[in-house]
MARNUTOR-628953 format. One record per residue (C-alpha): residue in three letters; x, y, z. Coordinates in nm, 2 decimals, decimal comma, m for minus. Each point is the difference from the previous one (the first is absolute). Example, Ala and Ser with C-alpha at 12.3 -4.5 7.8 and 13.67 -1.06 7.14 Angstrom:
MARNUTOR-628953
   res       xx       yy       zz
   ala     1,23    m0,45     0,78
   ser     0,14     0,34    m0,07
end
This chain:
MARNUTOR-628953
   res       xx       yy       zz
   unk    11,01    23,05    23,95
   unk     0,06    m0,35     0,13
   unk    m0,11     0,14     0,39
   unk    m0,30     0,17    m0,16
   unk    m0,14    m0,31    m0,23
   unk     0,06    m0,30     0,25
   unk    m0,19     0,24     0,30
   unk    m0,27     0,08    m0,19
   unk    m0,06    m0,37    m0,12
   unk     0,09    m0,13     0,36
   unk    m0,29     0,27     0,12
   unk    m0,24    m0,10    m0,24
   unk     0,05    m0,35     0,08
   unk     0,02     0,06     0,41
   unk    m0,27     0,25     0,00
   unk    m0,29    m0,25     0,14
   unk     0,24    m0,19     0,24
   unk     0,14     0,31     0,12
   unk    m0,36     0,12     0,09
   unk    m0,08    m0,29     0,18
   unk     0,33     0,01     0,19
   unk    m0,13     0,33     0,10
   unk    m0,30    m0,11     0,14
   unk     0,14    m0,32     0,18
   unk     0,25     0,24     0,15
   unk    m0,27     0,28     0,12
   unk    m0,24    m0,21     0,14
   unk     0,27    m0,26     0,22
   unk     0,20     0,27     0,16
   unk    m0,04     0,34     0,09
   unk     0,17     0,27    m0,14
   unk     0,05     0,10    m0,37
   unk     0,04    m0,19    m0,28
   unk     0,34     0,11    m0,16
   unk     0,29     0,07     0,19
   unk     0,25     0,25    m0,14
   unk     0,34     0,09     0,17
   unk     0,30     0,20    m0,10
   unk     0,27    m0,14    m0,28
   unk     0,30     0,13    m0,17
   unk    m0,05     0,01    m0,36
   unk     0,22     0,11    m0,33
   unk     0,23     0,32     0,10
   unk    m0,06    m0,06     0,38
   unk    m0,35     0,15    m0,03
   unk    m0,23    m0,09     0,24
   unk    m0,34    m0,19    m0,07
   unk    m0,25    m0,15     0,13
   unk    m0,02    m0,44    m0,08
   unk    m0,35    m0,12    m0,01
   unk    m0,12    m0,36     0,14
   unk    m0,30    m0,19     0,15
   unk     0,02     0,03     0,32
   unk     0,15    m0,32     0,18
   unk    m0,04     0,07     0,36
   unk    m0,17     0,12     0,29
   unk    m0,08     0,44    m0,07
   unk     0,29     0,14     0,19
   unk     0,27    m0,28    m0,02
   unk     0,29     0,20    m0,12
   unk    m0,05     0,27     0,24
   unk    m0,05    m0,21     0,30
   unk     0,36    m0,13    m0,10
   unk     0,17     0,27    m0,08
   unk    m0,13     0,09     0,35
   unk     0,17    m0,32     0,19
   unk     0,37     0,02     0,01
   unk     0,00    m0,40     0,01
   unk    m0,23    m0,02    m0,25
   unk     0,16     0,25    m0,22
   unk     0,36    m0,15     0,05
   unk    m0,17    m0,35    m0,10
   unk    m0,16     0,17    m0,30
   unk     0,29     0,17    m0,17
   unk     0,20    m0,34     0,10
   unk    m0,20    m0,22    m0,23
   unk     0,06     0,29    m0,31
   unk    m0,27     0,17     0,10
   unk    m0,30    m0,22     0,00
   unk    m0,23    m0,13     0,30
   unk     0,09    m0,40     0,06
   unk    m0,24    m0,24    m0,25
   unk    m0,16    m0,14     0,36
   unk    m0,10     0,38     0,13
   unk    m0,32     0,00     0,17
   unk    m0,09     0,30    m0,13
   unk     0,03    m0,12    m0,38
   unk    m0,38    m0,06    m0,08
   unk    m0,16    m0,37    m0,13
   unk    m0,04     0,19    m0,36
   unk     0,33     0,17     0,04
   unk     0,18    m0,26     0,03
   unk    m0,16    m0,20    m0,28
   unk     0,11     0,34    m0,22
   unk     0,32     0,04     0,13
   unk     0,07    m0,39    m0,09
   unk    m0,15     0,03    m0,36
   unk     0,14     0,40    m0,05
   unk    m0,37     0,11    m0,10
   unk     0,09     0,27     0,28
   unk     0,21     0,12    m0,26
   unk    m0,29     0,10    m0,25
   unk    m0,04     0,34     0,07
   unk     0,37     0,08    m0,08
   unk    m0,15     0,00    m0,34
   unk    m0,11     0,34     0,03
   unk     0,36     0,08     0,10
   unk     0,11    m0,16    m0,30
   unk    m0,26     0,21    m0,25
   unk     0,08     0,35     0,20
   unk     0,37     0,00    m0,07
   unk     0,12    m0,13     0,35
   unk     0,10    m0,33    m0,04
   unk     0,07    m0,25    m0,29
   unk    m0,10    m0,36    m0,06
   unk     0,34    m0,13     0,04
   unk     0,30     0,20     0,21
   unk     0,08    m0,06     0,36
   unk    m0,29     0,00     0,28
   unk    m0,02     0,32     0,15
   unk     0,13     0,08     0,30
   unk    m0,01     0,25     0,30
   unk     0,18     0,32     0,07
   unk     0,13    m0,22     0,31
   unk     0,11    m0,33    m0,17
   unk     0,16     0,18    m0,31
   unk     0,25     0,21     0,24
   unk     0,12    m0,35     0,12
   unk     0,11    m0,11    m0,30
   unk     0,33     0,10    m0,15
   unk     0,06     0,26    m0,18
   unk     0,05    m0,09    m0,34
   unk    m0,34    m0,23     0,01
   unk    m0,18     0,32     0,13
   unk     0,14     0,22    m0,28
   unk    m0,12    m0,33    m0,29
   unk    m0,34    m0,02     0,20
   unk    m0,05     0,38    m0,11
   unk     0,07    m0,04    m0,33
   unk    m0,32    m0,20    m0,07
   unk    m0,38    m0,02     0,08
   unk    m0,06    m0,30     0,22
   unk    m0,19    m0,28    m0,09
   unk    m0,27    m0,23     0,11
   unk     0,20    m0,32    m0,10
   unk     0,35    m0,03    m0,05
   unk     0,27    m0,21     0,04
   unk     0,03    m0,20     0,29
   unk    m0,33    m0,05     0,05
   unk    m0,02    m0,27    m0,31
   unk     0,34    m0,10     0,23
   unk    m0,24    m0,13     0,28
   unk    m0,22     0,34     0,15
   unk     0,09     0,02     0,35
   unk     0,19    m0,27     0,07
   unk     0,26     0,17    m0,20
   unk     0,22     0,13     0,29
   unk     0,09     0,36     0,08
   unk     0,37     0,03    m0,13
   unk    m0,11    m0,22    m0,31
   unk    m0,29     0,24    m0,07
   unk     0,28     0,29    m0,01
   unk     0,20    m0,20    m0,27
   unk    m0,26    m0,07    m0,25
   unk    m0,15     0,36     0,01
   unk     0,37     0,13    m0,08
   unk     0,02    m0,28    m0,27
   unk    m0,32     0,07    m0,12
   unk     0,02     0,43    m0,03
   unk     0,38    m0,05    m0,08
   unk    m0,07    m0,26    m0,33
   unk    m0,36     0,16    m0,08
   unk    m0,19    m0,09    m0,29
   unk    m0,33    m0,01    m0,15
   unk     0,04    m0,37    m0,09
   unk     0,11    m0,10     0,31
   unk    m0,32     0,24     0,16
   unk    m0,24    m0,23    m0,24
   unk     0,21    m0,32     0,13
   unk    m0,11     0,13     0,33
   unk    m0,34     0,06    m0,05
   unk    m0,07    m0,35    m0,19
   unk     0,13    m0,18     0,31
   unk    m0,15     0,20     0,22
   unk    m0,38    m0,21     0,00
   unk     0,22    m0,33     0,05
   unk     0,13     0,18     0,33
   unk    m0,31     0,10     0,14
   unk    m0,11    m0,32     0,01
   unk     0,27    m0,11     0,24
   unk    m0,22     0,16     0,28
   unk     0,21    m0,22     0,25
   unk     0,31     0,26    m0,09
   unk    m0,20     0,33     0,07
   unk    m0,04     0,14     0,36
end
């Protein structure tokens, strides 16, 4: 009920900015305008995450397709390096401010993810994790916010991230997931800690 009311005001509200995200990212850089790839969700299930698209078209193929590139990729957890040239001028004011993210919505209202839980991950990076954390990832739908990113987004290092996602499924609560969402604006504004 909570994932259902708080994306369908957030929607409401994001509806016109999202729309002129759209068009600011169609008409800068060729390609589409959402980019969708591959997540693990609740039960292991497979499904597809939804964001504006924040590069050039063809970024995560091109590499997957460069073994240094691909090695520096999954080094970093996975993401491209905040200075990548092939980030785009209104993807990386997106990435910075998580407006990116607004899509996930969609995720949230067909059952995939939840407001709150841990960010969902790959096939690839869950396997590396042990497995005790891969068997509490399962057991939930992930989220769109959780807890470390009120910790500090990505500055929160790799091995720290682990922690508070086992803390966080471990000693879950629907307080704590409102605590989560209320400070979750405040950290969005710190759009020096997002990559």
């Amino acid at each position: 009920v909570l994932d259902v009311v708080v994306a369908t005001v957030a929607a409401l509200l994001l509806i016109v900015p999202a729309l002129i995200i759209a068009l600011l990212v169609k008409t800068t850089s060729k390609g589409p305008v959402l980019f969708r790839q591959e997540r693990v969700g609740v039960g292991g299930k497979l499904f597809n995450v939804w964001k504006f698209r924040s590069m050039a078209d063809g970024t995560h193929l091109e590499v997957l397709a460069d073994d240094e590139l691909s090695q520096a990729y999954r080094d970093n957890d996975f993401k491209l390096s905040p200075n990548d040239p092939r980030i785009t001028r209104i993807g990386r004011i997106l990435r910075s401010t998580s407006l990116d993210e607004v899509p996930q919505l969609v995720n949230v209202l067909a059952g995939h993810m939840s407001i709150v839980g841990i960010r969902p991950l790959l096939a690839e990076q869950l396997a590396l994790r042990p497995v005790y954390d891969q068997d509490l990832y399962r057991r939930m739908r992930p989220g769109m916010t959780g807890l470390w990113q009120g910790e500090g987004r990505s500055t929160v290092q790799k091995e720290d991230r682990l922690h508070l996602d086992r803390r966080y499924l471990e000693d879950w609560s629907v307080l704590d997931d409102v605590k989560i969402i209320l400070r979750t604006p405040l950290a969005l504004l710190r759009v020096a800690h997002a990559h």
